[in-house]
C-alpha positions, -999 to +999 in steps of 0.1 A: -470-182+785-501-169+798-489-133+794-494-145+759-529-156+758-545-127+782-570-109+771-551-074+775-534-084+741-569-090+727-581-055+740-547-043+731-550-052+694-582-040+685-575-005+705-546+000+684-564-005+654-598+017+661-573+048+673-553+044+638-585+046+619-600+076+637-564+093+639-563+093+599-596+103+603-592+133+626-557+143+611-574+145+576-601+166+591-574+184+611-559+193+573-586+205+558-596+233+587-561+246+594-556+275+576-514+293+568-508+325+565-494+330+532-477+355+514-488+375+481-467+350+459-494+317+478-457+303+495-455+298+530-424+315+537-406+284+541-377+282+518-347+254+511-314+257+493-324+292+487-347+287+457-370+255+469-403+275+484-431+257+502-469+268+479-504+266+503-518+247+474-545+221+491-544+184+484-558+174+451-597+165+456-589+132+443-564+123+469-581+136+495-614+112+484-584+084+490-580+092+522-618+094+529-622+063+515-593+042+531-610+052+564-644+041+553-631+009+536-609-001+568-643+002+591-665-019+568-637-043+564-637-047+603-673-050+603-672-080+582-640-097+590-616-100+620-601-071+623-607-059+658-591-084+681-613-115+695-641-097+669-648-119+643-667-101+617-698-103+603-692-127+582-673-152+608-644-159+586-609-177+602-579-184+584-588-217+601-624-223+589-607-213+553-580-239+554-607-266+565-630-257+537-601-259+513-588-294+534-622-308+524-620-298+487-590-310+486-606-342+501-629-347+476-609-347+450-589-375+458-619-396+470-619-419+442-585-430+448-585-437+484-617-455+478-595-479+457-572-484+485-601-489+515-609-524+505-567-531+511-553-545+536-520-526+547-497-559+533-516-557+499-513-521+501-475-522+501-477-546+466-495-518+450-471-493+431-500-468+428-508-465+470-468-467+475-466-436+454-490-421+471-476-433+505-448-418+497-459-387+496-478-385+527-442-399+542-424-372+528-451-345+541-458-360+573-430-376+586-393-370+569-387-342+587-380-366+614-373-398+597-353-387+576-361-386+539-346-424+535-369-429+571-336-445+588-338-419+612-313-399+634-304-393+671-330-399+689-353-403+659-358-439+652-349-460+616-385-472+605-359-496+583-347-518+604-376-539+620-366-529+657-399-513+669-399-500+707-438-504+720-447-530+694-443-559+669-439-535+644-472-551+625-494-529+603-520-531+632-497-511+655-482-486+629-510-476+621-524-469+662-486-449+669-495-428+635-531-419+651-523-413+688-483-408+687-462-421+711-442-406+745-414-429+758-401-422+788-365-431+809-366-419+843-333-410+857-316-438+874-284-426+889-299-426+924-312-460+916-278-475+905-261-454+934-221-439+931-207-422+894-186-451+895-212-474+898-234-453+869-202-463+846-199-501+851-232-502+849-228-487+812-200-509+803-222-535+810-247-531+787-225-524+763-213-559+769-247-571+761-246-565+726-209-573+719-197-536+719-164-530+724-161-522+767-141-531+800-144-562+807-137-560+845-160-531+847-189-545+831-182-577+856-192-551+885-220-533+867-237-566+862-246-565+895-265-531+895-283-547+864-313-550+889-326-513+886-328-518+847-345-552+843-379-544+848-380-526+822-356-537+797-358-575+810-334-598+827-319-604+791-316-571+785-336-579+756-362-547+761-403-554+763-433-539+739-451-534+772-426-509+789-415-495+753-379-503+769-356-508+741-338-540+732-299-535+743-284-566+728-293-555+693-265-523+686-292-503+677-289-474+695-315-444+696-302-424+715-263-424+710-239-452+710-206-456+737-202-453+774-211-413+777-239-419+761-253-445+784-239-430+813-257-397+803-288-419+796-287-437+833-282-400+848-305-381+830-329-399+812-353-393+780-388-382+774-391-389+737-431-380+717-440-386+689-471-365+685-506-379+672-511-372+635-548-380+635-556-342+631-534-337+601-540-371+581-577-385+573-583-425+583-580-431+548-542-416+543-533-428+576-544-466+565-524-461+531-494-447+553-498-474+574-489-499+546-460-477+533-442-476+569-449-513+572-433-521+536-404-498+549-391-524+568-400-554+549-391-546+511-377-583+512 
């Protein structure tokens, strides 16, 4: 990565672009100074298909003035904007510094709205049609792409349905912290832990057991015993805990994938799952409307 970020590339940039402006420069000088012999007819002597002949007439003045003035053009541009690698211009503008100043339009705009909504709590928020609506919206922006469009989530991706929440109660208090600072949830690998393959696989059978899935009976009999290296995280019950973010395994909801390869592959490997803040994107104001959408997701009833 770092071969990436270097400043050759910087250097590399704006040299690139200085030599094509002065080679357009110098061939267009170059042009105008050579001289070709010619014969009495003004042709060059170079002929095609027998009857195609090459004139010595010059450029016309007017498209020679382009070419001066694409040359002059591209330096003042690069004296006023970024043009020239790290160089910023004269005038300091950033596709970045552009897309905040049109952010905080954009703002504005819909600051009468969200002042409507700032007095809500998240619960009344999510008996409002108008903020649900808009909710909505920053949903679909912000967060289907993961969700899911009906937010019931996929594979590893969890349903914001379902009331099952991994490192909280799920209230609108908490939604609303995981939406500002994200969330990483992290499995270590526990195949050493557990100790043989065969061990790794009653082991799975018996948490499937917990929650009534179909397993082997005889095999989750011997995996209870390895239970140990799971339960302090995911309880003696098996019943997960907000403090560890451990997930509850006696409810068949299953992020990750559901059967005895699954959890197997889960005990081997394990899972380092982030959500990533959304702070930078969203202003305290969406985030608190959001907040009550989410919430609402999983309590319609």
């Amino acid at each position: 990565m770092s071969d990436f970020i270097s400043n050759f590339w910087h250097l590399y940039v704006a040299g690139i672009t200085v030599l094509s402006i002065l080679a357009c420069a110098f061939f267009l000088w170059v042009s105008s100074k050579t001289k070709v012999k010619v014969a009495a007819d003004n042709t060059t002597g170079h002929v095609w298909d027998g009857n195609l002949r090459e004139m010595n007439n010059p450029l016309p003045r007017w498209w020679v003035y382009l070419f001066i003035i694409t040359v002059i053009f591209a330096l003042a541009y690069g004296f006023m904007y970024p043009m020239f690698g790290k160089n910023q211009g004269r005038l300091g503008w950033s596709s970045h510094g552009q897309w905040e100043a049109e952010r905080a339009k954009a703002i504005a705009a819909v600051e009468p709205l969200y002042a409507k909504f700032r007095g809500m709590d998240p619960k009344m928020l999510a008996q409002d049609q108008q903020a649900m609506a808009v909710g909505e919206r920053l949903y679909m922006n912000y967060c289907s792409q993961c969700h899911g469009s009906d937010a019931r989530g996929s594979k590893s991706f969890p349903n914001l349905t379902d009331g099952d929440w991994l490192g909280g109660d799920g209230s609108p208090d908490y939604i609303h912290k995981v939406i500002v600072e994200g969330r990483q949830a992290i499995m270590p690998p526990m195949a050493a832990a557990v100790g043989a393959p065969e061990d790794v696989r009653n082991l799975a059978h018996y948490v499937l057991s917990l929650s009534g899935s179909p397993h082997d009976s005889v095999r989750a009999a011997q995996g209870a015993a390895k239970w140990a290296a799971c339960a302090g995280c995911h309880g003696a019950d098996g019943k997960g805990m907000h403090a560890t973010g451990a997930p509850n395994l006696t409810d068949q909801v299953w992020l990750h994938g559901w059967g005895e390869e699954a959890i197997v592959r889960a005990i081997e490997k394990g899972f380092n799952n982030m959500m990533p803040a959304q702070n930078a994107l969203l202003t305290e104001d969406q985030i608190h409307v959001l907040s009550g959408y989410v919430w609402r997701l999983s309590h319609a009833n």
